[in-house]
One Martini backbone bead per residue (centre of mass of N, CA, C, O) as a GRO file, in nm:
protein
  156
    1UNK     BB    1  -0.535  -3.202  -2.626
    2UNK     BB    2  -0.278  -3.316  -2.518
    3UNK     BB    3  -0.131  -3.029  -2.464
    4UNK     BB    4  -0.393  -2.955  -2.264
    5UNK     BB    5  -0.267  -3.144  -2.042
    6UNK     BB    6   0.034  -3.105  -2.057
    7UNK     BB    7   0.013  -2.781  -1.949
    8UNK     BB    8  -0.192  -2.791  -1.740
    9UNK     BB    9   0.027  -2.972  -1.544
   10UNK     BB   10   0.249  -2.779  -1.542
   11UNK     BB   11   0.083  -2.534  -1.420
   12UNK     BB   12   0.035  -2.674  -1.134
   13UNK     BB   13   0.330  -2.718  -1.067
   14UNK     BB   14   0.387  -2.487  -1.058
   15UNK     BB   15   0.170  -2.347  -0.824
   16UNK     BB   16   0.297  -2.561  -0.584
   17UNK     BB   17   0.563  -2.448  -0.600
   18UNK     BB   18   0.505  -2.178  -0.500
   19UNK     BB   19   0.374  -2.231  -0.260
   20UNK     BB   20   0.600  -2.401  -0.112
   21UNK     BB   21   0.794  -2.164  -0.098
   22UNK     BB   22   0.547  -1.974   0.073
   23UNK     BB   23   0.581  -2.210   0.340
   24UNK     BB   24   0.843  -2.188   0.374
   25UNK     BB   25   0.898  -1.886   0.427
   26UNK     BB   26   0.643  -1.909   0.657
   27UNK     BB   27   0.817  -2.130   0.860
   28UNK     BB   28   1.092  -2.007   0.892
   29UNK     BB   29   1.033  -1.738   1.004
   30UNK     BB   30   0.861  -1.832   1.257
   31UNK     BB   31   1.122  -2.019   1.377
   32UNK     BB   32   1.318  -1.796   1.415
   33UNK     BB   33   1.162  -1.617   1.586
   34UNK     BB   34   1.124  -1.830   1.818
   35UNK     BB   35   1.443  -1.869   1.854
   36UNK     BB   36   1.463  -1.589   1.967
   37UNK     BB   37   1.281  -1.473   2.140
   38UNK     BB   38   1.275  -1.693   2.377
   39UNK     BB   39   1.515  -1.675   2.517
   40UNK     BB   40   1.533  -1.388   2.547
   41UNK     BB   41   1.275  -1.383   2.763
   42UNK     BB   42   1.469  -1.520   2.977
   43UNK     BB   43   1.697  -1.311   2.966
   44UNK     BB   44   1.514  -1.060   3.082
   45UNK     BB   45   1.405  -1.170   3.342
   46UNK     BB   46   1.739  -1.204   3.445
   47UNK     BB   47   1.641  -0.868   3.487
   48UNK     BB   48   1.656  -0.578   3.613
   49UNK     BB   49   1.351  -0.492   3.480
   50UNK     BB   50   1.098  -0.511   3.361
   51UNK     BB   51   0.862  -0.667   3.256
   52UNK     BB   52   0.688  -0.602   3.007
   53UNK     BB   53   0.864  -0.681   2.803
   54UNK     BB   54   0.877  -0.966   2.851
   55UNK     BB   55   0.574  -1.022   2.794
   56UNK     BB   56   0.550  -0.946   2.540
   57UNK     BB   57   0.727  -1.121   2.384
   58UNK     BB   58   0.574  -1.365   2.502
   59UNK     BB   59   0.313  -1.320   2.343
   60UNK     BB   60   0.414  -1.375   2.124
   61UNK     BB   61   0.563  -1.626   2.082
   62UNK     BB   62   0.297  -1.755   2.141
   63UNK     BB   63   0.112  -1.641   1.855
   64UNK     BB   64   0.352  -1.795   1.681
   65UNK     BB   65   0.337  -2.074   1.818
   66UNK     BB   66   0.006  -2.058   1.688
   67UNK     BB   67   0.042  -2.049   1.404
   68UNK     BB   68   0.223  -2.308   1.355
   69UNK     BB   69   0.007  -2.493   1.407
   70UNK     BB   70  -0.244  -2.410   1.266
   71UNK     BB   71  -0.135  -2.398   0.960
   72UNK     BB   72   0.100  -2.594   0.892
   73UNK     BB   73   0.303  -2.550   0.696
   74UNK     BB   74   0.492  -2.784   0.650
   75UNK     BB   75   0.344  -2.972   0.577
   76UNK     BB   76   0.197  -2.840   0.324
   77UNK     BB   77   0.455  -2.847   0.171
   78UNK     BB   78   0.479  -3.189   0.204
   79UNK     BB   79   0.238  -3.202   0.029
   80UNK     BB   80   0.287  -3.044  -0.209
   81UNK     BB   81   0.567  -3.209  -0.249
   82UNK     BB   82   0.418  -3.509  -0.346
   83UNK     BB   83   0.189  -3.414  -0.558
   84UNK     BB   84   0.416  -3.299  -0.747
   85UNK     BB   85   0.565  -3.564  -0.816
   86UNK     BB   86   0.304  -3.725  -0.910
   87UNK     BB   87   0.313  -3.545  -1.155
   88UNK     BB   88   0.563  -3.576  -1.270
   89UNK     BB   89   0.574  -3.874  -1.300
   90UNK     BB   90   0.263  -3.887  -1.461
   91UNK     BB   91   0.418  -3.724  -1.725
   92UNK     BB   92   0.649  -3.903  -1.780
   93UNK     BB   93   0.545  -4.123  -1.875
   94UNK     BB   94   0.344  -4.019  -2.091
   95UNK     BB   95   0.567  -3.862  -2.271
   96UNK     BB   96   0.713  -4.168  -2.277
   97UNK     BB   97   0.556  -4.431  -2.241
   98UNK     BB   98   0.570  -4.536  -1.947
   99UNK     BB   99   0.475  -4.757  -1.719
  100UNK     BB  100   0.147  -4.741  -1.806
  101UNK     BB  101   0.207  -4.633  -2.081
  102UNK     BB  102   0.323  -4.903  -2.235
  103UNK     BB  103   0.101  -5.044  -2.398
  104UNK     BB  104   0.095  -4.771  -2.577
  105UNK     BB  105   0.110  -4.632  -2.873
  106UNK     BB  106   0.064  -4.377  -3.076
  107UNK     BB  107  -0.197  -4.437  -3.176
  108UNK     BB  108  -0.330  -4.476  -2.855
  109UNK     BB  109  -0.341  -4.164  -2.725
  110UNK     BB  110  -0.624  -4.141  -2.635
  111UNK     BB  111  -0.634  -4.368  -2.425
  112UNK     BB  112  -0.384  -4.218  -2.246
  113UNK     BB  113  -0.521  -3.992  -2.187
  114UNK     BB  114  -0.736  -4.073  -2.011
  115UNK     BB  115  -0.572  -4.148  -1.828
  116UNK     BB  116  -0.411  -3.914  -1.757
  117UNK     BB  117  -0.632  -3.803  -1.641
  118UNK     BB  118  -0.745  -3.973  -1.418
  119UNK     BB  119  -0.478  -3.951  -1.273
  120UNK     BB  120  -0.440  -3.657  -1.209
  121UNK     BB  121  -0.743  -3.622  -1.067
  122UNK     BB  122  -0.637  -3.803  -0.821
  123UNK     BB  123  -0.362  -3.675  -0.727
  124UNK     BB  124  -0.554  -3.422  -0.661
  125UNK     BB  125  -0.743  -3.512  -0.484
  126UNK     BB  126  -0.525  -3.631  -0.255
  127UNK     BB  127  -0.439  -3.357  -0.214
  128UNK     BB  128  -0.673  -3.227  -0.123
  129UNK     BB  129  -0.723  -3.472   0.050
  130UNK     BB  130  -0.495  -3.397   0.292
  131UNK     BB  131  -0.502  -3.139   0.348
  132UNK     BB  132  -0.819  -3.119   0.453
  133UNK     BB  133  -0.705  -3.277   0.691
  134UNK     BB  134  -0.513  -3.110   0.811
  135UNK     BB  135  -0.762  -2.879   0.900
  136UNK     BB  136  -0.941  -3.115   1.023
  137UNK     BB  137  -0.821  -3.064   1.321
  138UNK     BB  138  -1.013  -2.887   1.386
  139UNK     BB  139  -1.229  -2.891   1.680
  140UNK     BB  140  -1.441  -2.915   1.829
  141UNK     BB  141  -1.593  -2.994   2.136
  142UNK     BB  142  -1.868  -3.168   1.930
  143UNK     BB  143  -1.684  -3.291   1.675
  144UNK     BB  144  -1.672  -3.053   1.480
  145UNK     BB  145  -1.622  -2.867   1.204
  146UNK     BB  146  -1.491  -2.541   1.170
  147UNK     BB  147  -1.415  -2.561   0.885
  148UNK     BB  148  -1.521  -2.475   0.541
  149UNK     BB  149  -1.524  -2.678   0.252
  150UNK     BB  150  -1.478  -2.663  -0.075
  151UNK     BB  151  -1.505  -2.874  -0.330
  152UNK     BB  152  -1.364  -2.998  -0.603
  153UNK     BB  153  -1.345  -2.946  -0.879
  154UNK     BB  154  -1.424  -3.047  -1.199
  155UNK     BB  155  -1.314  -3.219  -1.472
  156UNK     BB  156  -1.317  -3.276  -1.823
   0.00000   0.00000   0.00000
């Protein structure tokens, strides 16, 4: 039982991590283009030549610039990278008995195990409502939210 919610754990954090990666990959793609882009059509503009490229230009620029606030791939980043550190850090305690679980002997795994899973449960619920607030940022006029997120499965 100790093994498969220590393993459980590990594998949400790989999962974390390839994600952190992958909101790096796409916010920095993003703000790269937009600093090559915006100059760009400053420089275009003060040419005489069509305007057309340039306006083109301009509306991407627009389009790069609203998906990056759209989405906050950098904020998501940076959220899912404080909830893998407590993660980490709450697996190294059990594995360890350090932190919280110092007072429980190793004949007392079983309620060590316990708190370890109610502690990972909260962990990951916090990261889970920190990302929904991040979501939540877009609002309707009526101040209604415009996505509806499912709740989060719960653990056994």
């Amino acid at each position: 039982m100790i093994e498969y919610y220590t393993n459980f754990t590990i594998e949400q954090m790989n999962s974390n991590e390839k994600q952190v990666k992958n909101y790096k990959i796409y916010n920095n793609t993003l703000q790269v283009s937009i600093l090559i882009i915006t100059p760009l059509v400053a420089f275009l503009n003060l040419l005489d030549i069509s305007k057309l490229f340039p306006a083109l230009l301009a509306l991407i620029d627009t389009i790069l610039v609203s998906l990056a606030g759209y989405f906050k791939f950098k904020e998501q980043q940076h959220s899912l990278q404080e909830t893998n550190q407590k993660l980490l850090d709450e697996y190294t305690y059990f594995i360890n008995l350090r932190g919280p679980y110092i007072g429980f002997s190793n004949n007392e795994r079983g309620k060590a195990l316990d708190h370890f899973i109610d502690r990972i449960t909260q962990i990951k619920s916090e990261g889970f409502q920190n990302r929904l607030a991040l979501e939540k940022t877009i609002q309707s006029p009526s101040s209604q939210t415009i996505i509806s997120h499912p709740t989060p499965p719960k653990t056994p």
